[in-house]
C-alpha positions as CSV (number, residue, x, y, z in Angstrom):
1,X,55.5,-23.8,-33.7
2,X,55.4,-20.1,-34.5
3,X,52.8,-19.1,-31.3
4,X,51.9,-20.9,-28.0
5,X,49.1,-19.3,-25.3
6,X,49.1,-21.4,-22.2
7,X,46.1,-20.7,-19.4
8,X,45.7,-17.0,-20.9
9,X,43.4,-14.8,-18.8
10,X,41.9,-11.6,-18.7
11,X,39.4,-9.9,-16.7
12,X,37.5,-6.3,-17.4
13,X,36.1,-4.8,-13.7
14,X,35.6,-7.5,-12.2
15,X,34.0,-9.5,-15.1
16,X,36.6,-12.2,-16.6
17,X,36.6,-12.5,-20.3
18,X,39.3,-14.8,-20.4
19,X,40.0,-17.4,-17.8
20,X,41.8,-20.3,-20.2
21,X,42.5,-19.6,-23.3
22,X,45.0,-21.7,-25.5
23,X,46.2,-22.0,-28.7
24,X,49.0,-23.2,-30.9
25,X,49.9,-21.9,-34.2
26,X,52.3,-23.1,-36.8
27,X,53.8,-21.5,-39.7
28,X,51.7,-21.4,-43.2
29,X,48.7,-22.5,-41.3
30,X,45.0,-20.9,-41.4
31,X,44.0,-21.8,-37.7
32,X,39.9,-20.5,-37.6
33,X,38.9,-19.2,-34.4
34,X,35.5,-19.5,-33.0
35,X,33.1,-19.2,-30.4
36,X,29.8,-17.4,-29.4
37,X,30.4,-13.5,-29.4
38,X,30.8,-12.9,-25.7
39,X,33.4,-16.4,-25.6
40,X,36.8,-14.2,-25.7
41,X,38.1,-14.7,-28.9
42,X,39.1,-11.0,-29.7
43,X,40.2,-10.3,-26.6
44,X,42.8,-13.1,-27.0
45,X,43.7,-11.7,-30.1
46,X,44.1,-8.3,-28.8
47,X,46.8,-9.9,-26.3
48,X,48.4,-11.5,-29.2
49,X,48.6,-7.9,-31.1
50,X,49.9,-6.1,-27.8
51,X,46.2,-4.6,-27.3
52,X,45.4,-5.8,-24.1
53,X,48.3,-7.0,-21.3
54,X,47.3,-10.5,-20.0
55,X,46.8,-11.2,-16.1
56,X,47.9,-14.4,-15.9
57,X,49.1,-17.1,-18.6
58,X,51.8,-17.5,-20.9
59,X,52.9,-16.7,-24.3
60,X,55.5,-18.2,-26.3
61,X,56.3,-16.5,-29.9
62,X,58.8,-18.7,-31.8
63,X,59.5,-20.6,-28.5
64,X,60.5,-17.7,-26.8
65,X,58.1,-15.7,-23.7
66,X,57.1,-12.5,-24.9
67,X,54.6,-10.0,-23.2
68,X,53.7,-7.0,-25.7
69,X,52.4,-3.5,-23.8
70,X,51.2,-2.1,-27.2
71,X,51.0,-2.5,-30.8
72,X,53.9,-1.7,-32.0
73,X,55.7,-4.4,-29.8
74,X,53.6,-7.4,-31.3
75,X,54.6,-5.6,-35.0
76,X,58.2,-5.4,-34.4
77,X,57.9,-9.2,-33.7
78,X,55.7,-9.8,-37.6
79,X,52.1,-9.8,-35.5
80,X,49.8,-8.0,-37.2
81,X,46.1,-7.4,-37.4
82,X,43.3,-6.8,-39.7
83,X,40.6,-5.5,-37.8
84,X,36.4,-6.1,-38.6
85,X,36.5,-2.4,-38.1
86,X,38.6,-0.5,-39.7
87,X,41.4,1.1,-37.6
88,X,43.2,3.5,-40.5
89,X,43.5,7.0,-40.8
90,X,40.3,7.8,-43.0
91,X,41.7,11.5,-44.0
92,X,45.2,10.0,-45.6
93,X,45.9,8.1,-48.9
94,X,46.3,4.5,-48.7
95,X,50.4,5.0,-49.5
96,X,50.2,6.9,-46.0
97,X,48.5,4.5,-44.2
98,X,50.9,1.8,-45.4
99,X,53.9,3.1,-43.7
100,X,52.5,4.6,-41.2
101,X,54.8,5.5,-38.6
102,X,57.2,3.7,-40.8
103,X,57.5,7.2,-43.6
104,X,61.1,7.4,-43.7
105,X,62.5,11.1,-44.0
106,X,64.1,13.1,-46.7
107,X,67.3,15.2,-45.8
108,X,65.2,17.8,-44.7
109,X,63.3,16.5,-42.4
110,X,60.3,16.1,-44.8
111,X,58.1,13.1,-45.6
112,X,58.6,12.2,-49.5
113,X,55.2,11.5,-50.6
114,X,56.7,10.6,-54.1
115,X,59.1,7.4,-52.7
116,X,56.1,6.2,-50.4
117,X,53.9,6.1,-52.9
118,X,56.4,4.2,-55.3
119,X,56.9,1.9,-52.4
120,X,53.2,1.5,-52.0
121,X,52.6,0.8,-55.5
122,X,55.7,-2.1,-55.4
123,X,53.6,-3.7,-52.3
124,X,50.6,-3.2,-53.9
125,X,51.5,-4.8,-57.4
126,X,53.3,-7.8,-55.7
127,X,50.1,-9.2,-53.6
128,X,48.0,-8.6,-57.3
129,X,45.6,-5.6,-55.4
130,X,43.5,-3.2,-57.4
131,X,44.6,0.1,-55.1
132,X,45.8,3.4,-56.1
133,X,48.6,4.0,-53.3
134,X,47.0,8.2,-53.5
135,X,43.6,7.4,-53.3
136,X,42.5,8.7,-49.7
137,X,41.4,5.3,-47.8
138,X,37.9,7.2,-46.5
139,X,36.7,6.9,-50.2
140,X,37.4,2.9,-50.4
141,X,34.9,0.1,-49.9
142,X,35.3,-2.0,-46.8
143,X,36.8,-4.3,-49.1
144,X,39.8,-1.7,-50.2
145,X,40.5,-0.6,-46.4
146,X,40.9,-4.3,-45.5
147,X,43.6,-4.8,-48.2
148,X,45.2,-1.6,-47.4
149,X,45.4,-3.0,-43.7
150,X,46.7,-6.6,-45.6
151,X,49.4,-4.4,-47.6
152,X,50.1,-2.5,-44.0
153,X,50.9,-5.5,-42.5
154,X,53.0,-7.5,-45.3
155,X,54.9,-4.3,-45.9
156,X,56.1,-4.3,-42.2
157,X,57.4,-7.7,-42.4
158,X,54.7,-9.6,-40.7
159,X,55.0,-13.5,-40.2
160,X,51.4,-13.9,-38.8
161,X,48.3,-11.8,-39.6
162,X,45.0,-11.9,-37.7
163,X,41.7,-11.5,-39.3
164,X,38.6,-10.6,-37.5
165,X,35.7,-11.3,-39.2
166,X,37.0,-10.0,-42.4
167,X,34.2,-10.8,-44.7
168,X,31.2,-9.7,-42.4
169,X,30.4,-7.1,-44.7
170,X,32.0,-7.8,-48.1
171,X,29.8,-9.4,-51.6
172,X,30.8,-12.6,-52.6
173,X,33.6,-12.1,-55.2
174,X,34.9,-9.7,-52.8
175,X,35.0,-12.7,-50.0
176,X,36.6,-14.6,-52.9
177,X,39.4,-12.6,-52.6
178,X,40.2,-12.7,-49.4
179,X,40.4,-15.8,-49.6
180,X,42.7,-16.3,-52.2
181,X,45.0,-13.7,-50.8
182,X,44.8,-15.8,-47.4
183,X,46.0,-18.7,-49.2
184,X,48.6,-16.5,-51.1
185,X,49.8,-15.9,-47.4
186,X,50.5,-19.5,-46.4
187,X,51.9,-20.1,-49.4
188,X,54.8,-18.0,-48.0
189,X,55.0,-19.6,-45.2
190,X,52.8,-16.7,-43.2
191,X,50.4,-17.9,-40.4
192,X,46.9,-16.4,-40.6
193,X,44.3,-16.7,-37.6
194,X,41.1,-15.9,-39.3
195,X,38.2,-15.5,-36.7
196,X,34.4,-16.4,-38.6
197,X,31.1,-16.5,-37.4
198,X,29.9,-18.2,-41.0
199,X,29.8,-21.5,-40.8
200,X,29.5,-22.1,-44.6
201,X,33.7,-20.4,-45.2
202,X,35.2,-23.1,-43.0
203,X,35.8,-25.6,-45.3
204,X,37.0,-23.2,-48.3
205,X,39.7,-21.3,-45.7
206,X,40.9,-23.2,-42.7
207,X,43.1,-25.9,-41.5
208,X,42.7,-26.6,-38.0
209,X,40.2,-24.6,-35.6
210,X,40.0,-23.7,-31.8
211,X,36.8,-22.9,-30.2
212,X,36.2,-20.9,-27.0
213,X,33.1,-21.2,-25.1
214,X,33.0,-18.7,-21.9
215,X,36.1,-17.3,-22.1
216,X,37.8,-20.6,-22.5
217,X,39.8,-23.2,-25.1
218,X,36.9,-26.1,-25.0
219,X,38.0,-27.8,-28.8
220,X,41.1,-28.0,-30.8
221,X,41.4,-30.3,-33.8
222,X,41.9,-30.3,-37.6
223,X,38.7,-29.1,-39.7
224,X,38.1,-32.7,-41.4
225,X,37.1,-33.9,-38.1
226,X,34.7,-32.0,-37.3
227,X,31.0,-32.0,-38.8
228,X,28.9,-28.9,-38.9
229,X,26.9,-29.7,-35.7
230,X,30.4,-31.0,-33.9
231,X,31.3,-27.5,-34.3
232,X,28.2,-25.8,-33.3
233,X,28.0,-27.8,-30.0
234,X,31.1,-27.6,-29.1
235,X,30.4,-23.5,-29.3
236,X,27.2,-23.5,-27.7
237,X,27.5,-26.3,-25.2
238,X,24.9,-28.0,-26.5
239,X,23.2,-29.7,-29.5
240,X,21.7,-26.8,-31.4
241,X,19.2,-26.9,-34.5
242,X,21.6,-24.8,-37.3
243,X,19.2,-24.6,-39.5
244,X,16.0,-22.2,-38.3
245,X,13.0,-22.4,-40.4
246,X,10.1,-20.2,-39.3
247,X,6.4,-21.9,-39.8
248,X,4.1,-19.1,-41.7
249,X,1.3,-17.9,-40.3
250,X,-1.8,-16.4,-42.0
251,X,-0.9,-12.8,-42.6
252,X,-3.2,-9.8,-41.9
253,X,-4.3,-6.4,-43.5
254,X,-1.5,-4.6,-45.1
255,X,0.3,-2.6,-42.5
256,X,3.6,-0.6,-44.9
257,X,2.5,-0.1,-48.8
258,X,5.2,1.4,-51.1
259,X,3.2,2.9,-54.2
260,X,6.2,3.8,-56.7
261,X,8.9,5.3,-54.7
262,X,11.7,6.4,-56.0
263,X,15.2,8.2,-54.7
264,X,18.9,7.6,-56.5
265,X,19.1,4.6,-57.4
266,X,15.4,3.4,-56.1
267,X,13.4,3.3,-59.3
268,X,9.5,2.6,-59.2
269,X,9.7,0.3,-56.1
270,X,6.1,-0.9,-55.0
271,X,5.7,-3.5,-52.2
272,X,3.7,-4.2,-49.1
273,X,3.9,-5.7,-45.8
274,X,1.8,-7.1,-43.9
275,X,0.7,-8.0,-40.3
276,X,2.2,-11.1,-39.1
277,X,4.7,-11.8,-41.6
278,X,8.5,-11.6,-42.6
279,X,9.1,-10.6,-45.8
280,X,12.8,-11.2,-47.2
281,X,14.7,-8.7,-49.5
282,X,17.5,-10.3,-51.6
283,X,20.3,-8.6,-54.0
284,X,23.5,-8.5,-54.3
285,X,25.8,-5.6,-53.1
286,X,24.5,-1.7,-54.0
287,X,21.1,-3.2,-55.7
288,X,19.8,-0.7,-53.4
289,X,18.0,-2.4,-50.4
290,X,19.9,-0.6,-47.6
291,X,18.5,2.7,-49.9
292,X,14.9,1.2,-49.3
293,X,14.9,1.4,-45.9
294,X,16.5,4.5,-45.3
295,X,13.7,6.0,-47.5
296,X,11.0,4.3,-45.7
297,X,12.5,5.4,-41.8
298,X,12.9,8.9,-43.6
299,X,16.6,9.4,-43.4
300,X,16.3,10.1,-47.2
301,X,12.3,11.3,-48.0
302,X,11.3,9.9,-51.6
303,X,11.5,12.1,-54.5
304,X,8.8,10.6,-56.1
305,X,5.8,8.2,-54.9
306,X,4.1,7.4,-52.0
307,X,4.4,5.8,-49.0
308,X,0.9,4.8,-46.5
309,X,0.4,3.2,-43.2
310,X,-2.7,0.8,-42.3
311,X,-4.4,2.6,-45.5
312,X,-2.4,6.1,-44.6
313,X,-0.1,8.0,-46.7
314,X,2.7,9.7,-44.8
315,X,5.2,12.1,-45.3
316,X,7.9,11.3,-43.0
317,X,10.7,13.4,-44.0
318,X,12.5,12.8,-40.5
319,X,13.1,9.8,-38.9
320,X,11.1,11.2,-36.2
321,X,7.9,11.0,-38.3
322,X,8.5,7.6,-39.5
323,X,8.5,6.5,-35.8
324,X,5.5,8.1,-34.6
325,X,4.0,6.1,-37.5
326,X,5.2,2.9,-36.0
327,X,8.2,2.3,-38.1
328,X,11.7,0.8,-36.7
329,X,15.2,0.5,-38.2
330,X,17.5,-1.8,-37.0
331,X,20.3,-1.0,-39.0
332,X,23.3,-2.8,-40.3
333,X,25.4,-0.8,-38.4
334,X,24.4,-1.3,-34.9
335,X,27.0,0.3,-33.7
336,X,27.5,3.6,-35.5
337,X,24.0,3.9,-36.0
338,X,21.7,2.0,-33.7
339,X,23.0,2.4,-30.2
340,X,24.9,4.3,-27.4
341,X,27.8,2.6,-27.1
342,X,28.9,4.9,-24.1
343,X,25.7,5.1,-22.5
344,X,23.9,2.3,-20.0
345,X,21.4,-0.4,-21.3
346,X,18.6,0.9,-19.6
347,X,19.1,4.7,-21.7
348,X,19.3,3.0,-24.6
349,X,16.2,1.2,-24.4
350,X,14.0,4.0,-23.3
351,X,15.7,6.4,-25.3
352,X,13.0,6.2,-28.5
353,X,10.5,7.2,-25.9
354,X,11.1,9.5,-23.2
355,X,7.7,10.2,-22.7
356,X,6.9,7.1,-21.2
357,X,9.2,7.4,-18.2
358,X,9.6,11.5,-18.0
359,X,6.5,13.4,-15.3
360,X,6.6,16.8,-15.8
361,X,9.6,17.0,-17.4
362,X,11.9,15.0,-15.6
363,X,13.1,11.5,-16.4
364,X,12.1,9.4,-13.8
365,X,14.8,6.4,-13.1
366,X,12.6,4.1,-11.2
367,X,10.7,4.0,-14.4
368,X,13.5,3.6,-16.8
369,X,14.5,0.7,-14.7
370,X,11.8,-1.4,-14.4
371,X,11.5,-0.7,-18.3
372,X,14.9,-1.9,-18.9
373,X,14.6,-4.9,-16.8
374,X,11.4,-5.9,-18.3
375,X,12.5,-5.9,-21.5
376,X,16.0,-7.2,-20.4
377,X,14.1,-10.4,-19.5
378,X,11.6,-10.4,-22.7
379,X,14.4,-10.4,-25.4
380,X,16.9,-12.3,-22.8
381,X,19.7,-10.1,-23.0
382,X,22.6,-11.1,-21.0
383,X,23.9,-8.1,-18.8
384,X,24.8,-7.9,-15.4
385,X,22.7,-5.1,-14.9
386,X,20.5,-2.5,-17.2
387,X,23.2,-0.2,-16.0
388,X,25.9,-2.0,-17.8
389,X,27.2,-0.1,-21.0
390,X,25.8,-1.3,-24.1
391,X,29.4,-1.4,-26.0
392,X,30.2,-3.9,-22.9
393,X,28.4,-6.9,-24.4
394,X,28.7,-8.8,-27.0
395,X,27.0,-8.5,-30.9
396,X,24.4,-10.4,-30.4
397,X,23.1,-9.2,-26.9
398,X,23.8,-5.3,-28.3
399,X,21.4,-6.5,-31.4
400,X,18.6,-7.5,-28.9
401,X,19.1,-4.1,-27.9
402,X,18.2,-2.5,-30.8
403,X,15.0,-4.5,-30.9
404,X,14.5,-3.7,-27.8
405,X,14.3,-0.3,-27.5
406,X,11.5,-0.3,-30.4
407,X,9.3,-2.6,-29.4
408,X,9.5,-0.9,-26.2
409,X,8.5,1.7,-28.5
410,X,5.4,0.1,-29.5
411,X,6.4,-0.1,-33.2
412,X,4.4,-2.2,-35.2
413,X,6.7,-2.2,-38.9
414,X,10.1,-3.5,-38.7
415,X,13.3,-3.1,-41.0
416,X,15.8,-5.1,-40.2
417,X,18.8,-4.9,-42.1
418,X,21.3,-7.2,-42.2
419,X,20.5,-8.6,-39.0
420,X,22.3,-11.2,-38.2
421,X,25.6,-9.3,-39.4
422,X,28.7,-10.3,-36.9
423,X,27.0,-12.7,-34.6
424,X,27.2,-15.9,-33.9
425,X,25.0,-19.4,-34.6
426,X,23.3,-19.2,-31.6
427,X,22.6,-15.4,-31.4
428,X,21.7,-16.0,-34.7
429,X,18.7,-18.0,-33.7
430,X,17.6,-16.1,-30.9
431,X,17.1,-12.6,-33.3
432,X,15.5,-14.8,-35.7
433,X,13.1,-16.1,-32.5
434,X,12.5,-12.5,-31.7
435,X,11.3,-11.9,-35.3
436,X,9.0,-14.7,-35.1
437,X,7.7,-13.9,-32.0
438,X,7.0,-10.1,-33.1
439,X,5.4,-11.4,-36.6
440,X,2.8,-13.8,-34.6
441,X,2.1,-10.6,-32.1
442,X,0.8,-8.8,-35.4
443,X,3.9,-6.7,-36.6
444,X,5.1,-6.4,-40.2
445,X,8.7,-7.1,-41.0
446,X,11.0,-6.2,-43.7
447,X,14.4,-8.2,-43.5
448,X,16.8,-7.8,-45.8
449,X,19.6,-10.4,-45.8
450,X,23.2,-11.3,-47.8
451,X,23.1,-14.7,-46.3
452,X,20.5,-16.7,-49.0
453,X,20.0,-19.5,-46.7
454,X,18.8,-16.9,-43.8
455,X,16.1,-15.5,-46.4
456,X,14.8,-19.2,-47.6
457,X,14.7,-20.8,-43.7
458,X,12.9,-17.3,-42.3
459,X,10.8,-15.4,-45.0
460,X,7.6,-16.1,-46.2
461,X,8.1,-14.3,-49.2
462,X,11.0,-12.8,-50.6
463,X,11.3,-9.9,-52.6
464,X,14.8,-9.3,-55.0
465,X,15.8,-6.2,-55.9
466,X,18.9,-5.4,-58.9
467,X,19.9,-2.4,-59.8
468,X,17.5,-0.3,-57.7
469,X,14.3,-1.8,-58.7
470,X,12.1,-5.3,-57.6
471,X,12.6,-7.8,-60.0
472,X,10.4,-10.4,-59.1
473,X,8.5,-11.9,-56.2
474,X,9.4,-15.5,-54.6
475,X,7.9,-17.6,-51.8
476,X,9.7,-18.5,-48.9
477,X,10.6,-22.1,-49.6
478,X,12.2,-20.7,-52.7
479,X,16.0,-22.0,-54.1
480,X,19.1,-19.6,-53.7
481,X,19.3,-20.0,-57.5
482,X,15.9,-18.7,-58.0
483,X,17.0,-15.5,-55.9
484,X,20.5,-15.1,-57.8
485,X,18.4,-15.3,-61.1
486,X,16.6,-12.1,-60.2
487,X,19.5,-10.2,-58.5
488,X,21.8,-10.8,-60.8
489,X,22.0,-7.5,-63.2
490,X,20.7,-8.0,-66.7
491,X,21.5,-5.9,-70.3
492,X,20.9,-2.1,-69.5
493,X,17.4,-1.1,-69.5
494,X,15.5,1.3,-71.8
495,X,15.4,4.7,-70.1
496,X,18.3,4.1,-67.6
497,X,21.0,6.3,-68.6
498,X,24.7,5.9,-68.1
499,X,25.0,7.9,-64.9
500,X,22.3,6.2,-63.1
501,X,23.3,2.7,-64.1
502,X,26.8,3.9,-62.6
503,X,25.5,5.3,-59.1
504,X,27.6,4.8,-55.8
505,X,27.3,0.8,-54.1
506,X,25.9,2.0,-50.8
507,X,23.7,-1.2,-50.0
């Protein structure tokens, strides 16, 4: 037994986000970890890595009781962890952020940049990585900064690495290799806790799991003996439907029409929405649909084409313009780029529209609250109060957020990108729910999705883009192969010259 946690608990102000947890992990084992966002799973791992000190339990690392008070305690004993978001110094070269802390010094006091980059390039070359030990790390992919913080970690010694939700934002070869790099792990005999919200990697990665429901252990057993819904009940508390499949409606007039937009690597794209339905957009990673929407909010204002609302051209070279045509982002980035993470609930939902709750000038705060708590209890987020900050809750509930402060808005056309990013089953359903329930109240929705089986079971039609253009038109009841055939890139077009075929992956 290489770790024991015994009655672990934990409590933020008052609110206790641990109050059992367990675990037991043994040496060359993938032990999966899951639960509902909100269910504690990263905080325990953050008292494993010496992030957070526990209040009451016990720990036991190779048999032993430890207690870390930071980081560097956990990685003197071989813990280490790969975080979902990244925690490496953006403004150094991947070499640096290897040994950080860790440099070694010359006689004269000076870092050697030549013998830490040949020590780089030894780790580097002995886990099979494509990384350039001088390459500055804010230039990589999300893929390249995890296996920087992989090579971190395995330089250092470490004899159990912790993944959080490593491959929410990675393609699928790129997942691929996490995975075979996680099984290159065990094969040394180094234990990996991998935490996952997708379902659909448990049987390629793990061995045994633990689940935590409300900040405690509820389910620990080997993988084989669990079914799919076994697991999701045992998460939830209850039986719960995995698969969602939204019943189409009759759609309206057109609400959004693209007429030949194009921008970088959008070439020519035409599409409408309409009211009342969800329209899926499918590709694989830097086809260009992130691109797409950005265009259409007005982050980055079409060089060509047009875009019209109900019948309307616009011109929205600001985001501001797109919204006061009814237009809302809910980005794949929630965090960076769709909320406050500092400020309360209630300022983030009212923020899009001051207007609403300012008199002469001045916000008034009775009318902020009544706005928050009325759409606290329409989208059912779970807060103690609208007063609570938003980086406080979980992904899911800060997702419901997001929605919430646009259709609080009064927005009627929705892009919703990657939505379901870095939550779990059950939030899952509940965003999905809340697209629903906005497509039957006459809103037009755009969704663009990774997960294939999220466009099929939600979209009434799907649109695929490749290579910065729409390469066909499915319906919703489609096959994932059908989508791969159109997203997957093709000879080069005539006309599409060698630097535009080779622009940025952004999506």
């Amino acid at each position: 037994m290489l770790l024991s946690l015994q009655g672990v608990q934990k409590s933020f102000g008052g609110v206790k986000a641990l109050r059992d947890g367990n675990l037991e992990v043994c040496e060359g084992e993938v032990h999966l970890l899951m639960g509902e966002n909100g269910a504690g799973k990263s905080t325990l791992m953050k008292i494993v890595a010496g992030m957070f000190r526990r209040d009451a339990g016990q720990m036991l690392w190779r048999g032993q009781p430890v207690s870390f008070a930071r980081p560097a305690e956990a990685s003197a004993q071989g813990i280490a962890m790969v975080h979902q978001e990244s925690l490496l110094a953006p403004h150094l070269s991947v070499a640096e952020n290897i040994f950080l802390g860790h440099e070694g010094a010359s006689t004269g006091g000076w870092v050697n940049r030549g013998k830490i980059n040949e020590r780089a390039a030894r780790v580097i070359a002995a886990n099979g990585f494509r990384l350039d030990p001088a390459t500055r790390v804010a230039s990589l992919t999300p893929a390249g900064k995890q296996l920087v913080e992989i090579c971190r970690a395995i330089a250092q010694g470490s004899s159990l690495l912790i993944f959080d939700e490593p491959t929410s934002s990675l393609s699928e070869s790129e997942t691929r290799e996490v995975f075979r790099i996680v099984r290159e792990l065990c094969s040394r005999r180094i234990a990996v806790i991998y935490i996952t919200h997708r379902l659909e990697e448990l049987r390629a990665i793990g061995d045994r799991v633990t689940i935590l429901r409300d900040g405690a252990t509820v389910h620990t057993a080997h993988l084989k003996e669990l079914t799919r819904e076994d697991l999701i009940q045992h998460m939830v508390g209850r039986p719960v439907n995995a698969i969602y499949r939204r019943e189409p409606q009759p759609r309206g007039k057109a609400l959004l029409q693209v007429e030949n937009v194009s921008r970088g690597i959008l070439r020519e794209i035409s599409l409408s929405l309409h009211e009342g339905e969800i329209v899926g957009l499918g590709g694989l990673m830097g086809a260009g649909r992130t691109e797409l929407c950005r265009v259409i909010f007005g982050l980055d204002p079409p060089d060509k084409g047009v875009i019209r609302v109900a019948g309307r051209a616009i011109h929205s070279k600001t985001p501001r313009q797109a919204v006061a045509a009814g237009i809302a982002l809910i980005p794949e980035d929630r965090q960076n780029h769709g909320l406050a993470l500092k400020l309360p609930i209630a300022h983030n939902i009212t923020m899009p529209d001051l207007a609403r709750i300012s008199s002469l000038g001045f916000l008034r705060s009775n009318r902020e609250t009544n706005l928050a708590n009325e759409f606290r209890d329409r989208l059912r987020i779970r807060c103690s109060t609208p007063q609570q900050l938003a980086g406080r809750l979980s992904g899911g509930n800060q997702q419901k957020i997001v929605i919430a402060k646009w259709v609080a808005r009064g927005a009627r056309i929705f892009l919703f990108d990657e939505p379901t990013r870095g939550i779990d089953v059950a939030a899952k359903q509940e965003v999905f729910e809340q697209m629903d329930k906005l497509a039957r109240q006459g809103a037009a929705i755009l969704m663009v999705s990774s997960e294939l089986p999220e466009l099929v079971q939600v979209a009434d039609r799907i649109l695929v883009m490749c290579e910065g253009r729409i390469t066909g038109e499915l319906p919703g009841r489609t096959t994932q192969e059908e989508i791969m055939r159109l997203a997957a890139p093709s000879a080069p077009r005539p006309g599409d010259s060698a630097e535009a075929r080779a622009l940025p992956d952004r999506t």
